[in-house]
Predicted model as a PDB file, atoms N, CA, C, CB and O in Angstrom, pLDDT in the B-factor column:
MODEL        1                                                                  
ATOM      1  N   UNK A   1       5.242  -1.638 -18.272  1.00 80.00           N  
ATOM      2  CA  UNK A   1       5.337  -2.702 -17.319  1.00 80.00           C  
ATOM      3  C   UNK A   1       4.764  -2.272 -15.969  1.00 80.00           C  
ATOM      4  CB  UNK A   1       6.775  -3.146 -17.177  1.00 80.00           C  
ATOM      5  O   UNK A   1       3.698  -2.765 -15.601  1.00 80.00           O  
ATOM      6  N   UNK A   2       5.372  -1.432 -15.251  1.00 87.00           N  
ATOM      7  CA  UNK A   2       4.909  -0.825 -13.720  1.00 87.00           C  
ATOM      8  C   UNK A   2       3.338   0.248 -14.131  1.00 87.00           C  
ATOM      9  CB  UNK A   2       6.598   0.451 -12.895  1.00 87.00           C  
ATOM     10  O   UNK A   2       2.935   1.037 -13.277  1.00 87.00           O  
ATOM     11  N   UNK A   3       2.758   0.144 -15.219  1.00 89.00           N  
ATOM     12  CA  UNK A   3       1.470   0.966 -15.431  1.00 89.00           C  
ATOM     13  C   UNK A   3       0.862  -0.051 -15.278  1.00 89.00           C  
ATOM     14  CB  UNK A   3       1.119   1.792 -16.689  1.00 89.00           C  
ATOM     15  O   UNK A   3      -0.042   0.011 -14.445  1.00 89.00           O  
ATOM     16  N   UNK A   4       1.053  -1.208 -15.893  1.00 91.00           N  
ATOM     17  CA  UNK A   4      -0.041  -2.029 -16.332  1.00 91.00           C  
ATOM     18  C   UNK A   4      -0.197  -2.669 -14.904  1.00 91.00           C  
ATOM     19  CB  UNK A   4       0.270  -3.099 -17.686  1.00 91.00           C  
ATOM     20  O   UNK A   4      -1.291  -2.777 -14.349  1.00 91.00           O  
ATOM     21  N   UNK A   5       1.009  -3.089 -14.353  1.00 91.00           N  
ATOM     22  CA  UNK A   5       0.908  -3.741 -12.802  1.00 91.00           C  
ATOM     23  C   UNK A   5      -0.309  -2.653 -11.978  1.00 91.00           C  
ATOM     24  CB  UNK A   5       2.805  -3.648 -11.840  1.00 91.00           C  
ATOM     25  O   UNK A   5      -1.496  -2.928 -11.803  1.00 91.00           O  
ATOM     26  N   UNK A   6       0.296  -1.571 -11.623  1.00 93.00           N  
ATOM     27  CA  UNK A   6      -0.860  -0.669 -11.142  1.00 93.00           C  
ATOM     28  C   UNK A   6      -1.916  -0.643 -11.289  1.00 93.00           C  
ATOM     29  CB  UNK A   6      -0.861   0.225 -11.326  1.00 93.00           C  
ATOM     30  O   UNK A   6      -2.622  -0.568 -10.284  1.00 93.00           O  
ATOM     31  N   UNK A   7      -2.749  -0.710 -13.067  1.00 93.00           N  
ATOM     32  CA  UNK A   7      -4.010  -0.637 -13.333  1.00 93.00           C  
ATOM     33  C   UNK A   7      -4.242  -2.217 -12.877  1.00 93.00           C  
ATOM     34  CB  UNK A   7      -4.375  -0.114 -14.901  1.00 93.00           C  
ATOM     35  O   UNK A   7      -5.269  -2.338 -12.208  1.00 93.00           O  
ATOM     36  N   UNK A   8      -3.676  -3.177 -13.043  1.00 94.00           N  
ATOM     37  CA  UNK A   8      -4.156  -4.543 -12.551  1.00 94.00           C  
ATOM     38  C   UNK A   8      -4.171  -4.446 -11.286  1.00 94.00           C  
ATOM     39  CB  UNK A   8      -3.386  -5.720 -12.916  1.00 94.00           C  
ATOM     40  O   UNK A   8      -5.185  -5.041 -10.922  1.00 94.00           O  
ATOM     41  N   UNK A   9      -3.680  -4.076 -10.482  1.00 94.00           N  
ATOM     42  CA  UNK A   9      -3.762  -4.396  -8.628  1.00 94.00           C  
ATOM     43  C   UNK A   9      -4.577  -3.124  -8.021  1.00 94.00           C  
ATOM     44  CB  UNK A   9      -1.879  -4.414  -7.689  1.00 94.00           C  
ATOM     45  O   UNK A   9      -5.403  -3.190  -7.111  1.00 94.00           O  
ATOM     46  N   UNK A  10      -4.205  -2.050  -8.659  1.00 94.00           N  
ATOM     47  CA  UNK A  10      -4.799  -0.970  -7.769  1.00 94.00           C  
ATOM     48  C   UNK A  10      -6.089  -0.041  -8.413  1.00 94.00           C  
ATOM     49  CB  UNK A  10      -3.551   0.032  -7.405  1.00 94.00           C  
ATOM     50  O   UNK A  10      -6.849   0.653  -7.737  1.00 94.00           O  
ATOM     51  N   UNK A  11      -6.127  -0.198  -9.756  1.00 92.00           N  
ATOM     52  CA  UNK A  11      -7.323   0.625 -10.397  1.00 92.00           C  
ATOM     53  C   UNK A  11      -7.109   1.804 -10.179  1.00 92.00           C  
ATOM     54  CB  UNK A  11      -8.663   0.382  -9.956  1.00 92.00           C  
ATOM     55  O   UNK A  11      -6.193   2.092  -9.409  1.00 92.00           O  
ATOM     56  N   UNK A  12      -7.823   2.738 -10.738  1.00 92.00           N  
ATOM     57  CA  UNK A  12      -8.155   4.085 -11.456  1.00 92.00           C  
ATOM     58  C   UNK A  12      -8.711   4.704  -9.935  1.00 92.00           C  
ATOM     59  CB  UNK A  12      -9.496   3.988 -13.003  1.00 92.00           C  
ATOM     60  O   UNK A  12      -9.833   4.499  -9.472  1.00 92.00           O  
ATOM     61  N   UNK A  13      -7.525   5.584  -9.237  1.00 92.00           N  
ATOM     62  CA  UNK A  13      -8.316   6.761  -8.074  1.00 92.00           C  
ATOM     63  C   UNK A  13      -8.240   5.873  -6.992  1.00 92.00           C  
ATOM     64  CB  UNK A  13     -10.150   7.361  -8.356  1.00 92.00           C  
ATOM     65  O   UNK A  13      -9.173   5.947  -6.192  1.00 92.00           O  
ATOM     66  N   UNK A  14      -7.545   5.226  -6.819  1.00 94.00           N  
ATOM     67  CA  UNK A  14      -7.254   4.074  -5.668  1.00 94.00           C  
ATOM     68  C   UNK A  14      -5.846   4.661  -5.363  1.00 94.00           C  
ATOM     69  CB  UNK A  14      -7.251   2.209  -6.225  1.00 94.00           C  
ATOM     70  O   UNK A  14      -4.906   4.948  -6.104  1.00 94.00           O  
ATOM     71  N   UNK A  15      -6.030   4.742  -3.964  1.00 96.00           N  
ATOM     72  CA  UNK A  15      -4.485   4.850  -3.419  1.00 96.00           C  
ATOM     73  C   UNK A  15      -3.011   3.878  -3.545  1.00 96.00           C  
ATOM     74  CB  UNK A  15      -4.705   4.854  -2.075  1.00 96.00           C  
ATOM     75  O   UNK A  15      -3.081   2.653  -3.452  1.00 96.00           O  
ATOM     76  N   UNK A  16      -1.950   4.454  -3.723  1.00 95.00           N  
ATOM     77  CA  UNK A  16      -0.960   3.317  -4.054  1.00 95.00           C  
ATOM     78  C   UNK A  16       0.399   3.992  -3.348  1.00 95.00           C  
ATOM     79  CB  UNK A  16      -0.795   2.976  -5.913  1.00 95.00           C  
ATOM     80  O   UNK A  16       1.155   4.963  -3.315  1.00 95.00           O  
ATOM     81  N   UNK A  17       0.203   3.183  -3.020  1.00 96.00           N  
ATOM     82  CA  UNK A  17       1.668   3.207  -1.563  1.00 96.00           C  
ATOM     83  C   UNK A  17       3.217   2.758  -1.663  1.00 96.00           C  
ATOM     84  CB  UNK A  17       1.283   2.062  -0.276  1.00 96.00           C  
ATOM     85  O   UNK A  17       3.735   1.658  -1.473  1.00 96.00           O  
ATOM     86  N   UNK A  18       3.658   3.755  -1.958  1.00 92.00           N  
ATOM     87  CA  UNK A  18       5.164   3.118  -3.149  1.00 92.00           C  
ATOM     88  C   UNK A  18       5.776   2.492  -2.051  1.00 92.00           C  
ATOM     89  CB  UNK A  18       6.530   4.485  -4.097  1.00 92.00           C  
ATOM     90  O   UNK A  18       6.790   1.856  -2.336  1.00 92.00           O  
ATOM     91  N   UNK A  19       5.328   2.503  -0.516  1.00 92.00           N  
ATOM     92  CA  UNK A  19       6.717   1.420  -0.148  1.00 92.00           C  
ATOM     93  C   UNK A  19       6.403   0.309   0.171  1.00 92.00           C  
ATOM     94  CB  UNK A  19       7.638   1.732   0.985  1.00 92.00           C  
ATOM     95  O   UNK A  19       7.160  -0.475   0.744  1.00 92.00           O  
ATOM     96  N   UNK A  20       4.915   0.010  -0.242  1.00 92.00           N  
ATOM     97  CA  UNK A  20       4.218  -1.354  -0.299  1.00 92.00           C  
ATOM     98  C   UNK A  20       4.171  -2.531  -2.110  1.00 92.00           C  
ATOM     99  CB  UNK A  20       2.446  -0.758   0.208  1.00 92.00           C  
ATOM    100  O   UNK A  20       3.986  -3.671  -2.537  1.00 92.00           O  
ATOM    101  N   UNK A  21       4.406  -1.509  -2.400  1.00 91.00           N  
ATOM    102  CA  UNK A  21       5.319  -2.037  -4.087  1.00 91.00           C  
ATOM    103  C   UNK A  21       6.151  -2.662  -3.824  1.00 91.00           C  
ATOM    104  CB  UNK A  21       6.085  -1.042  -5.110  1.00 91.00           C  
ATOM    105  O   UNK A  21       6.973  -2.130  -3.079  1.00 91.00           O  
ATOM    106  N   UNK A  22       6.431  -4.144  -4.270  1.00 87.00           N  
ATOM    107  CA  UNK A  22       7.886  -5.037  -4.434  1.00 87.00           C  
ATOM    108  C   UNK A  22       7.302  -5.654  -6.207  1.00 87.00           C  
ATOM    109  CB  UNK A  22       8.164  -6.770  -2.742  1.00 87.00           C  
ATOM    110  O   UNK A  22       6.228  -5.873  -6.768  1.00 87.00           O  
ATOM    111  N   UNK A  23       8.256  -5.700  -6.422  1.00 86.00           N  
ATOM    112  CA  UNK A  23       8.401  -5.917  -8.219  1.00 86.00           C  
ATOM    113  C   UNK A  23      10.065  -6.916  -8.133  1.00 86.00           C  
ATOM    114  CB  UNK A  23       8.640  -3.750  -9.412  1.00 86.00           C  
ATOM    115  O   UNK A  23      11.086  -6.498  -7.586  1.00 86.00           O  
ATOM    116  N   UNK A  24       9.959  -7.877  -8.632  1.00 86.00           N  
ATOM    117  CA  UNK A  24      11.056  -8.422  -9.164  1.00 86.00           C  
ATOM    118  C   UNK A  24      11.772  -7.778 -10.030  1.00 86.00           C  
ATOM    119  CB  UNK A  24      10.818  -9.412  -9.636  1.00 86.00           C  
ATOM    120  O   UNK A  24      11.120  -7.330 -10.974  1.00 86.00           O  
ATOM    121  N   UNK A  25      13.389  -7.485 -10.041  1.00 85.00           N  
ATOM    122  CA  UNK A  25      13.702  -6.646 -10.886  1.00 85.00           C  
ATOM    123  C   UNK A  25      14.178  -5.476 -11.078  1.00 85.00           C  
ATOM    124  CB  UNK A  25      13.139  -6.603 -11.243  1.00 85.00           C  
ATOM    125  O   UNK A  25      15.084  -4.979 -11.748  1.00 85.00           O  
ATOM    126  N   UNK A  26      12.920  -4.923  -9.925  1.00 87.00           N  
ATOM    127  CA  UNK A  26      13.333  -3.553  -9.569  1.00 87.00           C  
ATOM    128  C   UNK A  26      14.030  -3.552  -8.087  1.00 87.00           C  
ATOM    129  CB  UNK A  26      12.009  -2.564  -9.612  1.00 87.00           C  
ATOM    130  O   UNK A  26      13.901  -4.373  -7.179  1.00 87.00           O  
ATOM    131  N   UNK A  27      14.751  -2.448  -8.143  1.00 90.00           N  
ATOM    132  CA  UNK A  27      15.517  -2.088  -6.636  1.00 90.00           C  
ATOM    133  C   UNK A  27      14.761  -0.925  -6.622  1.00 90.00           C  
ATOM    134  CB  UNK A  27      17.380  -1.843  -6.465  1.00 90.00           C  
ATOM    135  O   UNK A  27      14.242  -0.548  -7.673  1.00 90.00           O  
ATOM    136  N   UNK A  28      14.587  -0.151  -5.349  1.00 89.00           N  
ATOM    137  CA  UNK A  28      13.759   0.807  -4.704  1.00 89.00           C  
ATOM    138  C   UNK A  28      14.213   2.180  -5.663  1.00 89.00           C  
ATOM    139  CB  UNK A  28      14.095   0.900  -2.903  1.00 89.00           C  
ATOM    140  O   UNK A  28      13.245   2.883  -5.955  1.00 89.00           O  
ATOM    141  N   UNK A  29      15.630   2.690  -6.226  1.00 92.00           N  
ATOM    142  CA  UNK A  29      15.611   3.465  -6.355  1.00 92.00           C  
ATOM    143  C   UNK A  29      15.048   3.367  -8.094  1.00 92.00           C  
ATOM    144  CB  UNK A  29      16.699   3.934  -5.744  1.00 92.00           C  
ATOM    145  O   UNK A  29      14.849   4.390  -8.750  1.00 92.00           O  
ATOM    146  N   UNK A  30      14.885   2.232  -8.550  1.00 92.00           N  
ATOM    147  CA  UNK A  30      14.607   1.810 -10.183  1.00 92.00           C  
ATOM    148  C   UNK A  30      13.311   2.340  -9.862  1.00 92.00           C  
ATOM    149  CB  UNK A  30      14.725  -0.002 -10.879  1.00 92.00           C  
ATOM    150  O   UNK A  30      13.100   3.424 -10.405  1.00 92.00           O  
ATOM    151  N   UNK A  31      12.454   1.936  -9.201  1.00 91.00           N  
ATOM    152  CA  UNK A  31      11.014   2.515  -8.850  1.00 91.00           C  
ATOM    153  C   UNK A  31      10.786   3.434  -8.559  1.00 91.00           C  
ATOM    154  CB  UNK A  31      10.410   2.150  -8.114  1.00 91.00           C  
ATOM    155  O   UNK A  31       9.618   3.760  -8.772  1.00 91.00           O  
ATOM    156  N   UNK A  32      11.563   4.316  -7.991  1.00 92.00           N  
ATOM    157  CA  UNK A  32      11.364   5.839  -7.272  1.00 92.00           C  
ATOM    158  C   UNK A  32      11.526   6.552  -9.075  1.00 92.00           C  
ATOM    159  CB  UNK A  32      13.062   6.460  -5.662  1.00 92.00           C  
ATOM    160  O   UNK A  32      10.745   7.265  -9.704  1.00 92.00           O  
ATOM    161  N   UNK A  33      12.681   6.058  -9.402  1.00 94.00           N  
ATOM    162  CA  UNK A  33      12.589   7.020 -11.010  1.00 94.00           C  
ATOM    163  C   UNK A  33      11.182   6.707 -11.644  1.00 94.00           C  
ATOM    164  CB  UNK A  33      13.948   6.450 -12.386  1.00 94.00           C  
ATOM    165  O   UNK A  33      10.326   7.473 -12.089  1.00 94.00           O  
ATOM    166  N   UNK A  34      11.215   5.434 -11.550  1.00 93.00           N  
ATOM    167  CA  UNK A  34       9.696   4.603 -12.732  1.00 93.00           C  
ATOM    168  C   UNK A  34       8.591   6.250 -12.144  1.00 93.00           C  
ATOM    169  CB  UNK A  34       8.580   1.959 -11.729  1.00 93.00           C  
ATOM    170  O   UNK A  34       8.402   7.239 -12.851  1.00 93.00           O  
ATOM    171  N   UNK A  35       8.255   6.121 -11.248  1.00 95.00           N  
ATOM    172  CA  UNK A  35       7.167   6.705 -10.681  1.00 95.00           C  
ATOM    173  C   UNK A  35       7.314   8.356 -11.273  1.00 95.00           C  
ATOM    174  CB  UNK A  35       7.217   6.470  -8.942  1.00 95.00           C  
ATOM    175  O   UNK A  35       6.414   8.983 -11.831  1.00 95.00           O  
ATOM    176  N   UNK A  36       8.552   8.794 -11.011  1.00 95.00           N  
ATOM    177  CA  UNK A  36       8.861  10.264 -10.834  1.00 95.00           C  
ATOM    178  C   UNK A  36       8.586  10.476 -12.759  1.00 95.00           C  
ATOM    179  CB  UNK A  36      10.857  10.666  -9.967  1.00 95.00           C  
ATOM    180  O   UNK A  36       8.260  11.583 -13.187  1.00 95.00           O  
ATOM    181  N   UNK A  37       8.777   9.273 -13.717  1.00 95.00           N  
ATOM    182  CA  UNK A  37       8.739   9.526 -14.995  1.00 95.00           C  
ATOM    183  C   UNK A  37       6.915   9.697 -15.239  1.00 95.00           C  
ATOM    184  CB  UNK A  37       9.612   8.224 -15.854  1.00 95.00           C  
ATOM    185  O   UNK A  37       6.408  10.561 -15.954  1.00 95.00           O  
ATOM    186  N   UNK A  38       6.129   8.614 -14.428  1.00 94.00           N  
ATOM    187  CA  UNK A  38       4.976   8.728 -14.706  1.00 94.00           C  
ATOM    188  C   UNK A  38       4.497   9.724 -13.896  1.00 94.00           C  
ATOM    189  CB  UNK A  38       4.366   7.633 -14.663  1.00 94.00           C  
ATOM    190  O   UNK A  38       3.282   9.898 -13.985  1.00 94.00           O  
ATOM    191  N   UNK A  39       5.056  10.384 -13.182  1.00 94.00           N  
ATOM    192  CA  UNK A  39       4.348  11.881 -12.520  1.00 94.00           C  
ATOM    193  C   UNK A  39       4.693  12.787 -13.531  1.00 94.00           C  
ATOM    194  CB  UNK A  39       4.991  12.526 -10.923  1.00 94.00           C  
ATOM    195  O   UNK A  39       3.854  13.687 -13.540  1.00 94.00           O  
ATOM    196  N   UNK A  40       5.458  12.934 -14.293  1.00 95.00           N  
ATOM    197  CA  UNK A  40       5.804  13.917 -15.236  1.00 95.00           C  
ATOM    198  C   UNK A  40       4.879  14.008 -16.433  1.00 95.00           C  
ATOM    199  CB  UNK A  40       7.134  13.676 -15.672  1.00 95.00           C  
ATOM    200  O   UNK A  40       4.439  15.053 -16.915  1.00 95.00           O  
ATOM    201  N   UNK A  41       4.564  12.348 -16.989  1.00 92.00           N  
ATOM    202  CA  UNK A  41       3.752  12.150 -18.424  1.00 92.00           C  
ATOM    203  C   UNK A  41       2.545  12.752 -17.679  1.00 92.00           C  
ATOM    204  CB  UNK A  41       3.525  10.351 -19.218  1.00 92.00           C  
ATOM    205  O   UNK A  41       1.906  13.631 -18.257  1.00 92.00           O  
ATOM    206  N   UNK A  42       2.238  12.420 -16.647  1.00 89.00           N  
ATOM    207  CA  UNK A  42       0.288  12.254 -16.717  1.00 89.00           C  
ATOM    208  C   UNK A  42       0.047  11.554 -15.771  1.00 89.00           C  
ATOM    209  CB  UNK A  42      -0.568  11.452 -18.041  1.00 89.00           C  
ATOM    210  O   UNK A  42      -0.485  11.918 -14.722  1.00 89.00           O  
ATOM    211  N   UNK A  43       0.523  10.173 -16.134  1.00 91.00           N  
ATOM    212  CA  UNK A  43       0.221   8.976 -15.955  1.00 91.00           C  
ATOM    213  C   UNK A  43      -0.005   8.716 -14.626  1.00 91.00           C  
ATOM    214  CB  UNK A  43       1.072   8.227 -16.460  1.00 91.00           C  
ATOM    215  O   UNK A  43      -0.915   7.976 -14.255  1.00 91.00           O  
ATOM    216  N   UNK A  44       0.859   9.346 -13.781  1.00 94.00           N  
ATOM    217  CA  UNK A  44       0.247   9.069 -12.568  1.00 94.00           C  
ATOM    218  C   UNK A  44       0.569  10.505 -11.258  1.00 94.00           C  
ATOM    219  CB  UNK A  44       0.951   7.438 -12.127  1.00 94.00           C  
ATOM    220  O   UNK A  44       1.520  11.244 -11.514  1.00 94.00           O  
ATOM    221  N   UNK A  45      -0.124  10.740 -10.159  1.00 94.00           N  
ATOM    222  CA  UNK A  45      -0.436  11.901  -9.771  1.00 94.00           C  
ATOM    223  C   UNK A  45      -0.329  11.902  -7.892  1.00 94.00           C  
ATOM    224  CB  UNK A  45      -1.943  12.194 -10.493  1.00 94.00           C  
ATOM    225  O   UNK A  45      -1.250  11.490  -7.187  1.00 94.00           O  
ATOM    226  N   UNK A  46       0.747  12.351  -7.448  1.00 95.00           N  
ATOM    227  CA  UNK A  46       0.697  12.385  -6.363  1.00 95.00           C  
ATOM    228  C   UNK A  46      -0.309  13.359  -4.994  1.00 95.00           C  
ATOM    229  CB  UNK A  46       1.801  12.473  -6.479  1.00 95.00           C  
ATOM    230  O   UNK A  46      -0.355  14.558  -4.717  1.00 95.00           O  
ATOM    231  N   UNK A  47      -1.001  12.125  -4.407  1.00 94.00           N  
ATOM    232  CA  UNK A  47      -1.104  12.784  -2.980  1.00 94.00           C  
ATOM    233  C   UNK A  47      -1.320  13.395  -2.344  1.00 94.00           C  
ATOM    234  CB  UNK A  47      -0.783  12.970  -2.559  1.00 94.00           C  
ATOM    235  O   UNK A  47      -2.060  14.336  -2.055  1.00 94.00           O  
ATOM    236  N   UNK A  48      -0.163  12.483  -1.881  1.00 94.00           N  
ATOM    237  CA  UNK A  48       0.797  12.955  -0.668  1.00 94.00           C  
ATOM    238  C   UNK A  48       2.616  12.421  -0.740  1.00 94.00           C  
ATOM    239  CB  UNK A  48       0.002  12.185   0.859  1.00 94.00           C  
ATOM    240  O   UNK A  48       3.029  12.099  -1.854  1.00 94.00           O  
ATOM    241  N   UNK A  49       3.372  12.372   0.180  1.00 93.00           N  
ATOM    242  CA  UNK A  49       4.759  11.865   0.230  1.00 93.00           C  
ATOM    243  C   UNK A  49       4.486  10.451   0.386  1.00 93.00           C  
ATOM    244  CB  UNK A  49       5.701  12.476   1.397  1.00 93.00           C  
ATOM    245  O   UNK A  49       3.839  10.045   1.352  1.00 93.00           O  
ATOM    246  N   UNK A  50       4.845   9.841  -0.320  1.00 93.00           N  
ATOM    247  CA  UNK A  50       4.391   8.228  -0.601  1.00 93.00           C  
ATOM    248  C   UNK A  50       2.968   7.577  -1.250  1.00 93.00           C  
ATOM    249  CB  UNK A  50       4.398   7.602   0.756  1.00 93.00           C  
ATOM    250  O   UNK A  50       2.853   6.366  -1.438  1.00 93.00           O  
ATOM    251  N   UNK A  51       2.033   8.434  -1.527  1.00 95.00           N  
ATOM    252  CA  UNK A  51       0.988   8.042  -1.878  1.00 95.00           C  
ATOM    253  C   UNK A  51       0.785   8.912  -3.269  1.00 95.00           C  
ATOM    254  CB  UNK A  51       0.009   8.155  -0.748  1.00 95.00           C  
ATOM    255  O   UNK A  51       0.964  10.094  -3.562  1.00 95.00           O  
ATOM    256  N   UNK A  52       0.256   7.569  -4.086  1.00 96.00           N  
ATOM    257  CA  UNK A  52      -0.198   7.797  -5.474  1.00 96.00           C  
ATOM    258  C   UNK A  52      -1.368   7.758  -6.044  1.00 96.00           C  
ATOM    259  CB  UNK A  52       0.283   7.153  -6.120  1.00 96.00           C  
ATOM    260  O   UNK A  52      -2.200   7.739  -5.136  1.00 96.00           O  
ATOM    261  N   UNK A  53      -1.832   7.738  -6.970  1.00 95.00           N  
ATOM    262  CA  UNK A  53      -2.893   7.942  -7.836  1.00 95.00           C  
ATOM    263  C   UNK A  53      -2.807   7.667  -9.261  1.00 95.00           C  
ATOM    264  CB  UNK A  53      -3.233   9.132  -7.716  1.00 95.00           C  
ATOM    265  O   UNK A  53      -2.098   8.421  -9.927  1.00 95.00           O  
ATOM    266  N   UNK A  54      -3.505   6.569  -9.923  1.00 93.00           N  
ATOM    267  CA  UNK A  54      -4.031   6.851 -11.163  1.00 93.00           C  
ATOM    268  C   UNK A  54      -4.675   7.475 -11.796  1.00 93.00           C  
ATOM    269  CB  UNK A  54      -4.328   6.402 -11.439  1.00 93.00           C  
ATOM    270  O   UNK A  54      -5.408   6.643 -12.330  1.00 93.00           O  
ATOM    271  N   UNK A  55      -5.082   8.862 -12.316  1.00 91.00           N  
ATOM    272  CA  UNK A  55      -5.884   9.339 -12.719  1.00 91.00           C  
ATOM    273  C   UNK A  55      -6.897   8.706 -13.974  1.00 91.00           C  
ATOM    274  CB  UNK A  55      -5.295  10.302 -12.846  1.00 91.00           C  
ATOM    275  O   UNK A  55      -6.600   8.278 -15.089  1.00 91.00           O  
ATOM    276  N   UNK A  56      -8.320   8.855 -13.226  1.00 85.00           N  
ATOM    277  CA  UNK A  56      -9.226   8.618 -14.198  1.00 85.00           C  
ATOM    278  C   UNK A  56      -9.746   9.658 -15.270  1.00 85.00           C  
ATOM    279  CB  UNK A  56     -10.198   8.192 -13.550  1.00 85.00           C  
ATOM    280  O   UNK A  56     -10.651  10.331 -14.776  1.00 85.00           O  
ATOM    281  N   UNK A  57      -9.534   9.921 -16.254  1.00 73.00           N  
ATOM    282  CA  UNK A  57     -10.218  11.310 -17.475  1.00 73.00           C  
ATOM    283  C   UNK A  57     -11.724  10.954 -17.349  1.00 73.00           C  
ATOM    284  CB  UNK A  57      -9.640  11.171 -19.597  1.00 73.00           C  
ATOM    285  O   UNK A  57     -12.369   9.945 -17.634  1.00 73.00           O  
ATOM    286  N   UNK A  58     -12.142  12.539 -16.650  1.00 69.00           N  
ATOM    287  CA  UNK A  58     -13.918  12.336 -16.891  1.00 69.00           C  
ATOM    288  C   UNK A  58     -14.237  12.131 -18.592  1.00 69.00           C  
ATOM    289  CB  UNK A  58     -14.928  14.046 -16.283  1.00 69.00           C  
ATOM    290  O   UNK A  58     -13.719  12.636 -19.588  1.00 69.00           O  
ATOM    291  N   UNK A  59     -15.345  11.138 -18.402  1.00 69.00           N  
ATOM    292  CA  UNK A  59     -16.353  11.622 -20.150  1.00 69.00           C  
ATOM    293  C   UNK A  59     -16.767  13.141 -20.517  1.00 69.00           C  
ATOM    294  CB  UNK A  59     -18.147  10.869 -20.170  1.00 69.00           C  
ATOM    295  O   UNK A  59     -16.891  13.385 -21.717  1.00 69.00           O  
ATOM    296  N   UNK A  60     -16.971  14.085 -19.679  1.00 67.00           N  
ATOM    297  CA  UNK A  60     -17.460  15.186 -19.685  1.00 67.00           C  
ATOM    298  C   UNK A  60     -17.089  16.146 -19.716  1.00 67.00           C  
ATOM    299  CB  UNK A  60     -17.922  15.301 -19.159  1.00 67.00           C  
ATOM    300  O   UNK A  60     -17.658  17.206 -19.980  1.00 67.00           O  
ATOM    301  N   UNK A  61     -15.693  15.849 -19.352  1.00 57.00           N  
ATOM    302  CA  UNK A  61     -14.589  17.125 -19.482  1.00 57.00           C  
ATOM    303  C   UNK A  61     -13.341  16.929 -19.798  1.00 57.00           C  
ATOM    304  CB  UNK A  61     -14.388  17.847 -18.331  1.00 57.00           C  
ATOM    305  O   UNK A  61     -12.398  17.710 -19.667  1.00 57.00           O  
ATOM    306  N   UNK A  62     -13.355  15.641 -20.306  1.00 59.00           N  
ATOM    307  CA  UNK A  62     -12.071  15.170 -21.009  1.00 59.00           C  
ATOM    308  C   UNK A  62     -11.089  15.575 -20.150  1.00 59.00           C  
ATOM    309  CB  UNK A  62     -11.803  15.729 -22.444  1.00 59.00           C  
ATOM    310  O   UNK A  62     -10.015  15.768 -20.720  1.00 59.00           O  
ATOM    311  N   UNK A  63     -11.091  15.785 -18.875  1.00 57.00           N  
ATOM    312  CA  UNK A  63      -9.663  15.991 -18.680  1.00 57.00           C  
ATOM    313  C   UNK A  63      -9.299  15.231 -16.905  1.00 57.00           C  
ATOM    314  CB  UNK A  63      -9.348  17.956 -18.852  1.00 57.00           C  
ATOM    315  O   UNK A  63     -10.258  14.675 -16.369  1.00 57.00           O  
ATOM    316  N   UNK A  64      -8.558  15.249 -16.481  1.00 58.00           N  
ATOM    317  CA  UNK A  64      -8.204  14.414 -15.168  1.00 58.00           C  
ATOM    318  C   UNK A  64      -8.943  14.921 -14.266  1.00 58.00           C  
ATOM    319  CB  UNK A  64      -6.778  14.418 -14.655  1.00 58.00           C  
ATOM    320  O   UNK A  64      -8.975  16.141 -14.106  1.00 58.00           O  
ATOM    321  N   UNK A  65      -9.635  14.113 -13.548  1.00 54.00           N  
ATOM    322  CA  UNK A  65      -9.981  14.628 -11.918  1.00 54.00           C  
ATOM    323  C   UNK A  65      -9.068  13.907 -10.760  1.00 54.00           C  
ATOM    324  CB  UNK A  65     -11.703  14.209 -11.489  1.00 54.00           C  
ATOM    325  O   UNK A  65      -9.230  14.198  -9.575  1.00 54.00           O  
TER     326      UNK A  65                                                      
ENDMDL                                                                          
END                                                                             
């Protein structure tokens, strides 16, 4: 749910600003976990203190830049 929102609004290597996130549903600290789970998979890559990242996988080296 909160991946797919991201890749729809913010794209791949675009900055994302968790206290500019509002989601129906969620309360601030439901989101602070959401995030802290996708910093763990992969899925997403901090920063700085509040600022995020989607990582894009190069073709060339298969792996995150």
């Amino acid at each position: 749910m909160l991946k797919e929102y991201l890749e729809k609004n913010y794209g791949y290597n675009e900055p994302i600003f968790i206290n500019e996130i509002r989601l129906d549903g969620l309360n601030d600290n439901a989101l602070r976990q959401y995030f802290k789970r996708m910093l763990k998979s992969g899925d997403l890559v901090r920063f700085d203190t509040g600022i995020y990242y989607l990582p894009k996988a190069s073709r060339l080296l298969k792996k995150v830049i």
